[in-house]
PDB file of the backbone (N, CA, C, O) and the ligand in Angstrom, with CONECT records:
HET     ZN  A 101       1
ATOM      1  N   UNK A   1      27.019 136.377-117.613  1.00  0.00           N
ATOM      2  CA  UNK A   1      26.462 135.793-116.379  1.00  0.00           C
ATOM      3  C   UNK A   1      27.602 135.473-115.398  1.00  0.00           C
ATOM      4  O   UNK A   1      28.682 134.902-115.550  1.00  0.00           O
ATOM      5  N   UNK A   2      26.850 136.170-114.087  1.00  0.00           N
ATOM      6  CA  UNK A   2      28.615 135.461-113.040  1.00  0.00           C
ATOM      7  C   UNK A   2      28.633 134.246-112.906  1.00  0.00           C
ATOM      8  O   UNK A   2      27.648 133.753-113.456  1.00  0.00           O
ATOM      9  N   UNK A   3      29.507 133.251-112.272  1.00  0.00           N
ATOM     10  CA  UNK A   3      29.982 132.154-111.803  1.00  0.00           C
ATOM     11  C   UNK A   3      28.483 131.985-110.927  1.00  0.00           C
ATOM     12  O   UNK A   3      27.485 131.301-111.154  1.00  0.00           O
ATOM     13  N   UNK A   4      28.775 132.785-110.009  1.00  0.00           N
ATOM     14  CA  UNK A   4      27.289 132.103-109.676  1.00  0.00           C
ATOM     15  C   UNK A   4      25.942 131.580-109.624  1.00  0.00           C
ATOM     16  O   UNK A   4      25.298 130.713-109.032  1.00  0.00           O
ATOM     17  N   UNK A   5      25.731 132.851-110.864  1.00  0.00           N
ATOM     18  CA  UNK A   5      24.400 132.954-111.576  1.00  0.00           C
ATOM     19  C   UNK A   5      24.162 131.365-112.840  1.00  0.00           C
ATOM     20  O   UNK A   5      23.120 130.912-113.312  1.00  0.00           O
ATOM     21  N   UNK A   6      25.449 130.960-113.006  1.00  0.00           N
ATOM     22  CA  UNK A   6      25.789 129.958-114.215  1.00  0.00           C
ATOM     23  C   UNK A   6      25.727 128.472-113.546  1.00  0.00           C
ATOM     24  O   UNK A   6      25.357 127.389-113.998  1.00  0.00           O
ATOM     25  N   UNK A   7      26.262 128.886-112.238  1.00  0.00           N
ATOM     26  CA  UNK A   7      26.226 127.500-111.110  1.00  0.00           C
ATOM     27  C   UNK A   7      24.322 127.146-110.986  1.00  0.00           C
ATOM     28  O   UNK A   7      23.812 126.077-111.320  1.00  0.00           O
ATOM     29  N   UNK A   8      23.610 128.279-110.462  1.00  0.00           N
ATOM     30  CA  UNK A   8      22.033 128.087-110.423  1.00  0.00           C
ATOM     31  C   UNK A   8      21.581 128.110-111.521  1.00  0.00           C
ATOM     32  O   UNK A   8      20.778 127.193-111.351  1.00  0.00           O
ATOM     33  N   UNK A   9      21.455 128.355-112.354  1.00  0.00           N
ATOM     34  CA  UNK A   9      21.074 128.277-113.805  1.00  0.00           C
ATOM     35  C   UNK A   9      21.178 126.758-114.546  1.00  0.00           C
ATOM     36  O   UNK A   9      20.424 126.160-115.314  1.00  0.00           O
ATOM     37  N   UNK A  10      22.271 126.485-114.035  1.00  0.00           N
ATOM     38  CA  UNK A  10      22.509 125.053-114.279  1.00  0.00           C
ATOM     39  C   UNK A  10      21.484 123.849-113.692  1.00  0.00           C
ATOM     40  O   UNK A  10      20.851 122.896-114.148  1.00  0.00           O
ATOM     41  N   UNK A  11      21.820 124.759-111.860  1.00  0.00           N
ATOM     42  CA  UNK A  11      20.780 123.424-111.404  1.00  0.00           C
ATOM     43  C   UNK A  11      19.662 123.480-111.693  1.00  0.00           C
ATOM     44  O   UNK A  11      18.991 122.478-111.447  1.00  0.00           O
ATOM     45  N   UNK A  12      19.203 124.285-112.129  1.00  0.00           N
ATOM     46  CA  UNK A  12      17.559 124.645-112.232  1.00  0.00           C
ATOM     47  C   UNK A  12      17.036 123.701-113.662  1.00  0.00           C
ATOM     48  O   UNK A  12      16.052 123.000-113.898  1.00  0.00           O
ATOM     49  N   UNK A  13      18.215 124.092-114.409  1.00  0.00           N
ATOM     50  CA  UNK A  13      18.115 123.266-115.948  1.00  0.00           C
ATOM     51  C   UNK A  13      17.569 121.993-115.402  1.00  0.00           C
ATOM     52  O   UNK A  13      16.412 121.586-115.499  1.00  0.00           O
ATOM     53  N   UNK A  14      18.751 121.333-114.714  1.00  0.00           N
ATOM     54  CA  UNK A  14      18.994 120.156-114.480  1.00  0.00           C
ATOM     55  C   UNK A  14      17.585 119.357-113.699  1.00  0.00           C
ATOM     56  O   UNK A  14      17.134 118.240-113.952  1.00  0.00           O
ATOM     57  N   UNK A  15      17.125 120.320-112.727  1.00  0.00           N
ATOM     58  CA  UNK A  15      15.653 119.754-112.404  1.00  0.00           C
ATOM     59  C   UNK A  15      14.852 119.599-113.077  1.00  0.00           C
ATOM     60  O   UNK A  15      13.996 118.737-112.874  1.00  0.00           O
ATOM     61  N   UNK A  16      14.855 120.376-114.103  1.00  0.00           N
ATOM     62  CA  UNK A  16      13.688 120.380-115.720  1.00  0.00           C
ATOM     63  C   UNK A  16      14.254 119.143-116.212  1.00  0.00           C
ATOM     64  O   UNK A  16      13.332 118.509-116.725  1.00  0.00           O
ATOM     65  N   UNK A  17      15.186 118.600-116.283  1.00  0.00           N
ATOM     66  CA  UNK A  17      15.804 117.395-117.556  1.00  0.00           C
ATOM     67  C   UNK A  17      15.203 116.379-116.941  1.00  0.00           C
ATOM     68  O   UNK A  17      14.557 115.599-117.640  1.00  0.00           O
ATOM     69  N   UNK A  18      15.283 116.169-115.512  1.00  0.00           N
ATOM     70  CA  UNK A  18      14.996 115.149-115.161  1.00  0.00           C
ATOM     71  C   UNK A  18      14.111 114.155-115.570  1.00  0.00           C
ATOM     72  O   UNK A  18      12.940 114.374-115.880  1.00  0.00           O
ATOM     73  N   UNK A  19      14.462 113.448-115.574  1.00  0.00           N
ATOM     74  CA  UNK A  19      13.557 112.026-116.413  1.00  0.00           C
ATOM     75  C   UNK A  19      11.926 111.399-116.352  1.00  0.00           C
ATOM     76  O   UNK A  19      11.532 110.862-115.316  1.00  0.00           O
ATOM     77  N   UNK A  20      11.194 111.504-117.343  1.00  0.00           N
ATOM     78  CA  UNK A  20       9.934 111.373-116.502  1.00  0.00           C
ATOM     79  C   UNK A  20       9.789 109.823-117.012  1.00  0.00           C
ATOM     80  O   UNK A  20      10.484 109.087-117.713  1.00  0.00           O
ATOM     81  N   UNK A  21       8.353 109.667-116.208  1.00  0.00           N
ATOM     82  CA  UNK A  21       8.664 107.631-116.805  1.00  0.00           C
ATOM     83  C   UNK A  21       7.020 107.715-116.455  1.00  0.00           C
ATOM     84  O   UNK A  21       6.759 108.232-115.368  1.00  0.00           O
ATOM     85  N   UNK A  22       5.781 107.211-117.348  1.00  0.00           N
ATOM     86  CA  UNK A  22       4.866 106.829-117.426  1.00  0.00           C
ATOM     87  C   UNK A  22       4.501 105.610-116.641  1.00  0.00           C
ATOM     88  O   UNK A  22       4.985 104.478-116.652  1.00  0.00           O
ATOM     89  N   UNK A  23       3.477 106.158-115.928  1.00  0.00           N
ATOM     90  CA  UNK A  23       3.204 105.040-114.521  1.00  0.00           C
ATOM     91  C   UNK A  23       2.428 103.928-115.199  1.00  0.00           C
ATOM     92  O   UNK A  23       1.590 104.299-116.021  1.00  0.00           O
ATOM     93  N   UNK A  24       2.569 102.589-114.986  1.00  0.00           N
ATOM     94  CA  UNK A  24       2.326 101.261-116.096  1.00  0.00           C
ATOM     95  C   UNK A  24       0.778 101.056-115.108  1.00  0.00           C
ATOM     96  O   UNK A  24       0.454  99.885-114.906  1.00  0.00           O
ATOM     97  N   UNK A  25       0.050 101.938-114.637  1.00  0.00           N
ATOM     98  CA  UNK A  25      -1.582 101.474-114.644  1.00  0.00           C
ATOM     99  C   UNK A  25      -2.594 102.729-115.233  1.00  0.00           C
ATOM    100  O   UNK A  25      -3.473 102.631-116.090  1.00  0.00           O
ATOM    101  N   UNK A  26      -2.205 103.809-114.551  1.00  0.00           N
ATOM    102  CA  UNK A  26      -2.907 105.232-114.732  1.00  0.00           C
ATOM    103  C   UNK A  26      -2.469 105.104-116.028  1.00  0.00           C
ATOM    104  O   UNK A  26      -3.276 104.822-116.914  1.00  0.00           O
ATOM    105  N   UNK A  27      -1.012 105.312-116.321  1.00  0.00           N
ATOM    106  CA  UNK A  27      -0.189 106.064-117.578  1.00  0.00           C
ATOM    107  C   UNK A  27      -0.229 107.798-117.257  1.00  0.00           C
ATOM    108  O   UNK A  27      -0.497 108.616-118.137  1.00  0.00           O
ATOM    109  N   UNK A  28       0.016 108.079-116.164  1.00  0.00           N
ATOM    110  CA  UNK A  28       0.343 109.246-115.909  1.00  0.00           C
ATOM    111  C   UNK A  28       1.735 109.473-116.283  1.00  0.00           C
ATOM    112  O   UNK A  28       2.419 108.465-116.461  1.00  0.00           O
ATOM    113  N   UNK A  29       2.272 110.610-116.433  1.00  0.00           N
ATOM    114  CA  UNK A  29       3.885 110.789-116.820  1.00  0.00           C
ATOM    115  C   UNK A  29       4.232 111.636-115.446  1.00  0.00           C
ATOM    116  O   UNK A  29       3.539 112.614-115.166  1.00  0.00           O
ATOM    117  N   UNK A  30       5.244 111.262-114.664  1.00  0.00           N
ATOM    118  CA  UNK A  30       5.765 111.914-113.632  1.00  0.00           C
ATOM    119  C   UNK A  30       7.189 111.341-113.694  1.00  0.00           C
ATOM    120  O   UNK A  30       7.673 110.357-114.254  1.00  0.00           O
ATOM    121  N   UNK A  31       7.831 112.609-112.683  1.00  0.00           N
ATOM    122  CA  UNK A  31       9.175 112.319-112.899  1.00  0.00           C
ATOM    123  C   UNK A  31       9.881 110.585-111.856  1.00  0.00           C
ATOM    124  O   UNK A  31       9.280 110.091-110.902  1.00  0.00           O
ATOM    125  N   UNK A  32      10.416 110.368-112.091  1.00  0.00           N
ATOM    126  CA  UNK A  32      11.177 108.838-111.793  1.00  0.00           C
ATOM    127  C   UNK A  32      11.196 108.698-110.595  1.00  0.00           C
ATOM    128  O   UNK A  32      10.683 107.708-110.073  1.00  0.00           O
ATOM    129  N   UNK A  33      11.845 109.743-109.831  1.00  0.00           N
ATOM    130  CA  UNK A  33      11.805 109.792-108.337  1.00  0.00           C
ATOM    131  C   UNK A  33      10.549 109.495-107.659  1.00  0.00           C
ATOM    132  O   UNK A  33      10.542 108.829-106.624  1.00  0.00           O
ATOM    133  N   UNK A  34       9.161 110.095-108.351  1.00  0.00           N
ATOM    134  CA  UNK A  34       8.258 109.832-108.037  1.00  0.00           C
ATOM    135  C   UNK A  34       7.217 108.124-107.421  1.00  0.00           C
ATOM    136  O   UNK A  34       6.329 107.782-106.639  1.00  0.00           O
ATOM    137  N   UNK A  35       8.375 107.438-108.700  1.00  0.00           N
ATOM    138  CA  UNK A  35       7.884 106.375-109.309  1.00  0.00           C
ATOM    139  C   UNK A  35       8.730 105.036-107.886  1.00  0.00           C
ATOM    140  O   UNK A  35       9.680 105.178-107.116  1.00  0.00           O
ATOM    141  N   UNK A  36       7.996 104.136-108.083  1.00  0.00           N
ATOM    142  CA  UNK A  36       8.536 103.258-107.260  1.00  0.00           C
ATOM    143  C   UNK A  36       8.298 101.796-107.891  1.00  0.00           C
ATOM    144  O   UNK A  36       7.412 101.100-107.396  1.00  0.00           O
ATOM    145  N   UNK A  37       8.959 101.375-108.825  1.00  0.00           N
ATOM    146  CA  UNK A  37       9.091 100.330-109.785  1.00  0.00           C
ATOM    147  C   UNK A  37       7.942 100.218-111.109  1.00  0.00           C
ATOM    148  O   UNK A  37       7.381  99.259-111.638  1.00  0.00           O
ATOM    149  N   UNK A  38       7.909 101.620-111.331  1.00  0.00           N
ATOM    150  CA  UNK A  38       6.791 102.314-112.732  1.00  0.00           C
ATOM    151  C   UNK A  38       5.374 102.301-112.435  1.00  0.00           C
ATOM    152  O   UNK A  38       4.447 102.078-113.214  1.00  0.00           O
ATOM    153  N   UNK A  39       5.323 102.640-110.880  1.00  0.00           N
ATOM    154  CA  UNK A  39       4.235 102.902-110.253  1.00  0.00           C
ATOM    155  C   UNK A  39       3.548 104.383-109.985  1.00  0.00           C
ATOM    156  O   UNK A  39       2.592 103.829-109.442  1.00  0.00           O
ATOM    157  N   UNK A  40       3.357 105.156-109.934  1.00  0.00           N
ATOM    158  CA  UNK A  40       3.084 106.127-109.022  1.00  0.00           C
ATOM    159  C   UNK A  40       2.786 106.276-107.890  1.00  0.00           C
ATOM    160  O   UNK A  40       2.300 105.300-107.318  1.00  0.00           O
ATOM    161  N   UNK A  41       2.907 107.162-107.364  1.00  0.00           N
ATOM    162  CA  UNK A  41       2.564 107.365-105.739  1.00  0.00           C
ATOM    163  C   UNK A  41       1.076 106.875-105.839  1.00  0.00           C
ATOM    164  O   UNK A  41       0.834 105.758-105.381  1.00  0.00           O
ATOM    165  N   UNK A  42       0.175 107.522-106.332  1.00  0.00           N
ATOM    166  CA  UNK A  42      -1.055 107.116-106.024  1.00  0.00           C
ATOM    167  C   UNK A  42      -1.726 106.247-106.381  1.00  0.00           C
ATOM    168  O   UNK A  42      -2.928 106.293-106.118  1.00  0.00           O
ATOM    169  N   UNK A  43      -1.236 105.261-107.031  1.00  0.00           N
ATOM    170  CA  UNK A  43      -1.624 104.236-107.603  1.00  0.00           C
ATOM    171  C   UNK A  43      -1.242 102.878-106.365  1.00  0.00           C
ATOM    172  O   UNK A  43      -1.931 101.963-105.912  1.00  0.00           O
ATOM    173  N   UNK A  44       0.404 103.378-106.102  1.00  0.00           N
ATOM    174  CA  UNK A  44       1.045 102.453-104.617  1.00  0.00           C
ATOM    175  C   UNK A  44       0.002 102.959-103.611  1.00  0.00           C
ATOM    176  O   UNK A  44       0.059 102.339-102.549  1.00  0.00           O
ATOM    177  N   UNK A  45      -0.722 103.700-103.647  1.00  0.00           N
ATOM    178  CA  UNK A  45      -1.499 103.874-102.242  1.00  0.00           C
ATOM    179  C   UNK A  45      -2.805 102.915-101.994  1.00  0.00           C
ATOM    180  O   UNK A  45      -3.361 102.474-100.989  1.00  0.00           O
ATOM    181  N   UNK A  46      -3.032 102.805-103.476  1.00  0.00           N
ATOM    182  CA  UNK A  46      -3.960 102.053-103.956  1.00  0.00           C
ATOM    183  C   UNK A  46      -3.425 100.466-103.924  1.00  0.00           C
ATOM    184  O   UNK A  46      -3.903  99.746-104.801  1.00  0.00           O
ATOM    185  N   UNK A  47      -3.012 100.202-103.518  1.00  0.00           N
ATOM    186  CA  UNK A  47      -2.161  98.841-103.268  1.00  0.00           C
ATOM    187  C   UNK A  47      -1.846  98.178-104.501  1.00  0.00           C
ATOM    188  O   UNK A  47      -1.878  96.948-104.551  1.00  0.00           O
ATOM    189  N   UNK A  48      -1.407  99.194-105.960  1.00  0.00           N
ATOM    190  CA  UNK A  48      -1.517  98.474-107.192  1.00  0.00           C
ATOM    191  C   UNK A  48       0.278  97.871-107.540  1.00  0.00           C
ATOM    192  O   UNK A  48       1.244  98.633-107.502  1.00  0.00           O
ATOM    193  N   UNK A  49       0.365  96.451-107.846  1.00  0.00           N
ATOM    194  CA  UNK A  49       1.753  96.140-107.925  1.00  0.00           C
ATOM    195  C   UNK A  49       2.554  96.955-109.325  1.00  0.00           C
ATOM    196  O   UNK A  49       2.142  97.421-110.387  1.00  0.00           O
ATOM    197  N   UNK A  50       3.699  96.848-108.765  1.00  0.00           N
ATOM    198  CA  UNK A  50       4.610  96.961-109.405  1.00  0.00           C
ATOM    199  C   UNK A  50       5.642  96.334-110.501  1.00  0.00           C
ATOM    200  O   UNK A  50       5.594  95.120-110.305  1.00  0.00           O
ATOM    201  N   UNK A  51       6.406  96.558-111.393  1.00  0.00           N
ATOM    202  CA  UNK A  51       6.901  96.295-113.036  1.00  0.00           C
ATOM    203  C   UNK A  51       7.425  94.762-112.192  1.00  0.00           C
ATOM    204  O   UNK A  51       6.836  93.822-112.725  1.00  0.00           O
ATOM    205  N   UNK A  52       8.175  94.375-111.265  1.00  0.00           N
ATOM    206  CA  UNK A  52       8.955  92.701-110.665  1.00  0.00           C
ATOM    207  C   UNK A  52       7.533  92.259-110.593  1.00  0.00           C
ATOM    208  O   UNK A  52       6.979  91.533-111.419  1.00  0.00           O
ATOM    209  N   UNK A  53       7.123  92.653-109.769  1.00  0.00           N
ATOM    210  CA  UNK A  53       5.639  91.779-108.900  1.00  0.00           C
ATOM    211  C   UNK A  53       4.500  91.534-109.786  1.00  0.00           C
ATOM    212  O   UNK A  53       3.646  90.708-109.463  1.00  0.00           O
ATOM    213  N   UNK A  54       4.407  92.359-111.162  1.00  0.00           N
ATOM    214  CA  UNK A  54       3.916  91.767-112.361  1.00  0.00           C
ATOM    215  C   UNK A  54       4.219  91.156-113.181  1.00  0.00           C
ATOM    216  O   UNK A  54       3.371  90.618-113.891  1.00  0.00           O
ATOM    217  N   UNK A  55       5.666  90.992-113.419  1.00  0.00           N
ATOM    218  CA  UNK A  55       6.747  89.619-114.138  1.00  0.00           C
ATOM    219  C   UNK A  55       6.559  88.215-113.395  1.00  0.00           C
ATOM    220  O   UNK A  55       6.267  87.082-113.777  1.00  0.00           O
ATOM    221  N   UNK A  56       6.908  88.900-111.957  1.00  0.00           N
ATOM    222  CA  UNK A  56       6.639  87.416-110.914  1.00  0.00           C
ATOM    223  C   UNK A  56       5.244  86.851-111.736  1.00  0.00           C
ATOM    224  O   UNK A  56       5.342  85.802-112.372  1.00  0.00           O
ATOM    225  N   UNK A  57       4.086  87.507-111.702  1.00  0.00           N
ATOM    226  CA  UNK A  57       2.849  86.925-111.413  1.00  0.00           C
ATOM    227  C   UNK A  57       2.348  86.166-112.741  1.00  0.00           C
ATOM    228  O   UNK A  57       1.622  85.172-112.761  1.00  0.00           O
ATOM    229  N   UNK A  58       2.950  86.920-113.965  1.00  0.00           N
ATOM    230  CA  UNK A  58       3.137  86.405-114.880  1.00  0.00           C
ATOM    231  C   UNK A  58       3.799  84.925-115.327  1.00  0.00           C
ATOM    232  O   UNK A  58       3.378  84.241-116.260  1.00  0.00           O
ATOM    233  N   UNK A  59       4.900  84.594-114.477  1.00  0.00           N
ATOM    234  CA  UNK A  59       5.703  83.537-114.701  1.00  0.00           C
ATOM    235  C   UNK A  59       5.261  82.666-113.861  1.00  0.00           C
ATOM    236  O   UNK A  59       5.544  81.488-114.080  1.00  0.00           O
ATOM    237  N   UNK A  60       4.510  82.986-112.767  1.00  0.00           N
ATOM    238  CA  UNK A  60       3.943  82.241-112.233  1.00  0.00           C
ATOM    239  C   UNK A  60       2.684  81.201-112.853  1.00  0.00           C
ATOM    240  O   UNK A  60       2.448  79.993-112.864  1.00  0.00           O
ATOM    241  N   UNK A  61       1.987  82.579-113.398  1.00  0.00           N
ATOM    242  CA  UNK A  61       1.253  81.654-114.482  1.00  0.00           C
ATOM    243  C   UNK A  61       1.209  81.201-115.319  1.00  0.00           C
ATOM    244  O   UNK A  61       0.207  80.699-115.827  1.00  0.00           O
ATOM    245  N   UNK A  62       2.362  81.231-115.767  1.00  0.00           N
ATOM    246  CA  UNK A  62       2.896  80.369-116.903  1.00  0.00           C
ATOM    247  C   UNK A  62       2.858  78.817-116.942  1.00  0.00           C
ATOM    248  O   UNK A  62       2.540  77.942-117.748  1.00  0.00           O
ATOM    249  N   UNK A  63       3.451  78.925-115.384  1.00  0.00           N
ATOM    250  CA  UNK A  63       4.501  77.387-114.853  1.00  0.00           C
ATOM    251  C   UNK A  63       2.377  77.076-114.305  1.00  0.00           C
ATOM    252  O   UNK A  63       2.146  75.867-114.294  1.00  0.00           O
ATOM    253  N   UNK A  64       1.743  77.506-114.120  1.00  0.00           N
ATOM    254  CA  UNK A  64       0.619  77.093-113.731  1.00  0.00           C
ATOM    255  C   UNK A  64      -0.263  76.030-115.209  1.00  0.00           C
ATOM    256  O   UNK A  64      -0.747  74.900-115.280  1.00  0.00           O
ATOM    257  N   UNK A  65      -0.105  77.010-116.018  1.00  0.00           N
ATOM    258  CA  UNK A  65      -0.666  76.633-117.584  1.00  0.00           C
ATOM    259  C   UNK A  65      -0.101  75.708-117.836  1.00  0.00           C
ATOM    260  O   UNK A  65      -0.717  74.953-118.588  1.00  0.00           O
ATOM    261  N   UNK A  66       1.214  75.271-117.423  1.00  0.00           N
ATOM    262  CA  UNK A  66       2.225  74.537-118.317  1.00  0.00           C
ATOM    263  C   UNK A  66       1.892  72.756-117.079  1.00  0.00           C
ATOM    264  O   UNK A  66       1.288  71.695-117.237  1.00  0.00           O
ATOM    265  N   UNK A  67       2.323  73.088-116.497  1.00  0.00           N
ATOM    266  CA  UNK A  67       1.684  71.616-115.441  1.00  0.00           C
ATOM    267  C   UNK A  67       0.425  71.520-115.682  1.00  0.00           C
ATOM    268  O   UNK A  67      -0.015  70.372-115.638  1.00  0.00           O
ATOM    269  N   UNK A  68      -0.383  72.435-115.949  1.00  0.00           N
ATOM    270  CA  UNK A  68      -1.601  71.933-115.598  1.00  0.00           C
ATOM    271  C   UNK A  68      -1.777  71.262-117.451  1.00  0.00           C
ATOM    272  O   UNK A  68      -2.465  70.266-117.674  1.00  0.00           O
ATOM    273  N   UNK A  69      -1.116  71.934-118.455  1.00  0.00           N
ATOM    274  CA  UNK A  69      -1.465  70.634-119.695  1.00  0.00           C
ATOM    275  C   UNK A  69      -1.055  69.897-119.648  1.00  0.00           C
ATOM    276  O   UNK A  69      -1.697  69.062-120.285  1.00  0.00           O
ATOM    277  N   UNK A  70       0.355  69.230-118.958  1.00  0.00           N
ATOM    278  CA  UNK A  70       0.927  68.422-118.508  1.00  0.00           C
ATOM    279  C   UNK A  70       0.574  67.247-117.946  1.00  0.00           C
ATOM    280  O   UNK A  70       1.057  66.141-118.190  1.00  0.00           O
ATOM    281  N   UNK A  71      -0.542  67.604-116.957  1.00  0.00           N
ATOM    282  CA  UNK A  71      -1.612  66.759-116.160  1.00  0.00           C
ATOM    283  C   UNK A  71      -2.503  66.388-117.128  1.00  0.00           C
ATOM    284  O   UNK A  71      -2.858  65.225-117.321  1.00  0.00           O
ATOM    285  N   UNK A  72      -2.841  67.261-117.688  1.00  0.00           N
ATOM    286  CA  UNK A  72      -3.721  66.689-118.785  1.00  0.00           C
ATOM    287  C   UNK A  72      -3.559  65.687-120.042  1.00  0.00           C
ATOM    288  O   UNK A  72      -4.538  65.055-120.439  1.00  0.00           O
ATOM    289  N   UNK A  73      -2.199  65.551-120.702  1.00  0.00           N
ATOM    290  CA  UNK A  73      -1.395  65.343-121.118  1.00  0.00           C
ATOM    291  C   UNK A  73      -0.983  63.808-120.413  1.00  0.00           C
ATOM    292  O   UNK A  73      -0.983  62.822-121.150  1.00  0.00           O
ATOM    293  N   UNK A  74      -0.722  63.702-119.317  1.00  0.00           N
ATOM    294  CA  UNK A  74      -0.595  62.547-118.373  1.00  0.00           C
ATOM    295  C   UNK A  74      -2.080  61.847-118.572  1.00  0.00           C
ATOM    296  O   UNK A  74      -2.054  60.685-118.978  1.00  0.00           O
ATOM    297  N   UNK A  75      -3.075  62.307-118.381  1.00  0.00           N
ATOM    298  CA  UNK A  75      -4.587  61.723-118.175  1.00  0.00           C
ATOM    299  C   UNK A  75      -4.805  61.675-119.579  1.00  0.00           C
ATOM    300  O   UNK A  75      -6.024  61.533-119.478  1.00  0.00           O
ATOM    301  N   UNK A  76      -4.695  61.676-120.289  1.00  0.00           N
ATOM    302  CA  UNK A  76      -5.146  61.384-122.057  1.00  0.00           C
ATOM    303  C   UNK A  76      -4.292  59.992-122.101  1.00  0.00           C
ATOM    304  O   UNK A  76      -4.922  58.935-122.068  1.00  0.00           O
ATOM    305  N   UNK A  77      -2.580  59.975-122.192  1.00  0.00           N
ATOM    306  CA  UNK A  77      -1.939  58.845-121.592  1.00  0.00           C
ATOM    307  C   UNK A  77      -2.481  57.775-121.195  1.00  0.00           C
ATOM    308  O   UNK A  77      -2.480  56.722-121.831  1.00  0.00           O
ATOM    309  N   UNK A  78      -3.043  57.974-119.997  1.00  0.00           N
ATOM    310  CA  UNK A  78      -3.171  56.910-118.913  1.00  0.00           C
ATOM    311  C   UNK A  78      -4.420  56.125-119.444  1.00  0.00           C
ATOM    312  O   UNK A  78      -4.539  54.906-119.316  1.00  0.00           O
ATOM    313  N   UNK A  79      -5.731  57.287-120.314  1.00  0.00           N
ATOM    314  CA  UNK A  79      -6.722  57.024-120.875  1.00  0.00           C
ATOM    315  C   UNK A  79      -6.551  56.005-122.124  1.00  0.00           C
ATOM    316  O   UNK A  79      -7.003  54.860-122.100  1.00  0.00           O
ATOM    317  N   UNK A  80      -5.875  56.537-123.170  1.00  0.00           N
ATOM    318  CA  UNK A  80      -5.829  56.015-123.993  1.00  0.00           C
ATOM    319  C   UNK A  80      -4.606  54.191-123.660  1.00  0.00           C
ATOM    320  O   UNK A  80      -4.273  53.384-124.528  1.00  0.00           O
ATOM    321  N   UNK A  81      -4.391  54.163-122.705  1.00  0.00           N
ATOM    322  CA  UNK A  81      -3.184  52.995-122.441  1.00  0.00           C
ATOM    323  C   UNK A  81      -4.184  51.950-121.703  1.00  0.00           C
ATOM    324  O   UNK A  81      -4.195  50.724-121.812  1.00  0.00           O
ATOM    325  N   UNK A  82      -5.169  52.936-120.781  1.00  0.00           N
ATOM    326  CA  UNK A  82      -5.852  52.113-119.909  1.00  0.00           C
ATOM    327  C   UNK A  82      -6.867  51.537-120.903  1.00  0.00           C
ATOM    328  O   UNK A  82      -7.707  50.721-120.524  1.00  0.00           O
TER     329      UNK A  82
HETATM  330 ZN    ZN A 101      -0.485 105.556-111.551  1.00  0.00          ZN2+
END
């Protein structure tokens, strides 16, 4: 194979290797580039969040669960004192 033929051969490989990553709602498999924080294109069109903005929402509700037994926790307290 010439130099040149070995240079394209290469890149062509190299577009096949490319990495694919399973979109975290569909579970479609597309390549990464596609993806916009393990989303797919058509899923982002669909206004569906993304891998941060589902951690956020998660921890959010955490700290929600956690004050709110807290409060409760306070009012059993106050109950049983009062
Ligand atoms: Zn998707």
């Amino acid at each position: 194979m010439s130099e040149l033929g070995r240079m394209i051969w290469e890149n062509v490989t190299a577009i096949g290797d490319e990495e694919k990553e399973e979109c975290i709602h569909c579970g479609k498999e597309w390549y990464r580039t596609h993806h916009n924080d393990g989303v797919c294109r058509r899923c982002q069109k669909q206004g569906l969040p993304g891998r941060t903005e589902l951690a956020e929402k998660k921890l959010l509700f955490k700290w929600v669960v956690f004050i709110g037994i807290a409060v409760l926790c306070l009012l059993v307290f106050l109950v049983i004192l009062g």
